[in-house]
N, C-alpha and C positions, 0 to 999 in steps of 0.2 A: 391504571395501565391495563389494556387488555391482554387477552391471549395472544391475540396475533402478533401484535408489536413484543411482545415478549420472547414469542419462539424467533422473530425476525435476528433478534440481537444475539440467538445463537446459532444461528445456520450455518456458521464458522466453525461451530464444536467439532465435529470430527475431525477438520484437519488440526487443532488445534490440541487433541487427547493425540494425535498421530506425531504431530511432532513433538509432542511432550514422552510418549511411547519411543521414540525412534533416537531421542536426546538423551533416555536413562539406555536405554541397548549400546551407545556410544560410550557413556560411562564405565559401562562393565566391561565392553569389550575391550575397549581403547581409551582409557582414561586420558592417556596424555596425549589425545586429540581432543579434548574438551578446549581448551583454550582456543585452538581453530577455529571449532564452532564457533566459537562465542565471538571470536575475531569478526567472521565472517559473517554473525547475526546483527553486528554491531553497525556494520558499513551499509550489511542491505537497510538497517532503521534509520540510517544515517542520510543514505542516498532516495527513498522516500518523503522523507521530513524535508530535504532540501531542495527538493523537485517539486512537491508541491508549493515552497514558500517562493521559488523561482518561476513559475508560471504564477503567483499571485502579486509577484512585483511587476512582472512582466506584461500584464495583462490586467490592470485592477479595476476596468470598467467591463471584463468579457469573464464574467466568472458563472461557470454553467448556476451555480444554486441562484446568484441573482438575478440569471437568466431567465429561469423555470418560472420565478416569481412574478416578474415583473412583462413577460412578452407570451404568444400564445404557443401553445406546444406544436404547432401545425406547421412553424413557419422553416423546418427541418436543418436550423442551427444548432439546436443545443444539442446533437449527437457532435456537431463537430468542433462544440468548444470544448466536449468532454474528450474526443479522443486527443485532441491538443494537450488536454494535461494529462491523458496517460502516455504521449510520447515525452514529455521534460520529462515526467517523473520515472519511466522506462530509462531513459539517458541518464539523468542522474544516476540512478541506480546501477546501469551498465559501466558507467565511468568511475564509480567508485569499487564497484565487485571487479573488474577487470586490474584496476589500478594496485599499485600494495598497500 
């Protein structure tokens, strides 16, 4: 494994120390809002997870990574198979955070 691909897989870290930073400040402050969090961490992972497996039923021959692979990057679809699955997995997500 190189350098590169290895700082890639944490380019996430600061918001990740930020919400891990921002989840003990909730703790001490407001303990007994922890369980909301977590409520509420649970639905966004929830509505995620279900939004991508729903654009991959949905679609199981237009999947951008199979796309990239197999066609050439010029032909100016695979932006618009990727933003097709960031709107299911935006709605999913919306419908579950909105929902109780």
């Amino acid at each position: 494994m190189n350098k590169q691909t290895l700082l890639d897989k944490f380019r996430i870290g600061p918001w990740l120390i930020l919400a891990i930073i921002t989840s003990i400040a909730v703790g001490f402050l407001y303990p007994h809002q922890l369980g909301v969090l977590l409520w509420s961490l649970t639905k966004l992972c929830w509505g995620a997870y279900l939004g991508y497996w729903i654009d991959r039923s949905m679609f199981p021959y237009a999947r951008p990574g199979d796309w990239c692979s197999t066609h050439t990057p010029g032909n100016g679809l695979l932006p618009l198979l990727m933003l097709r699955r960031v709107i299911i997995i935006a709605a999913a997500i919306l419908a579950l955070g909105l929902g109780v």
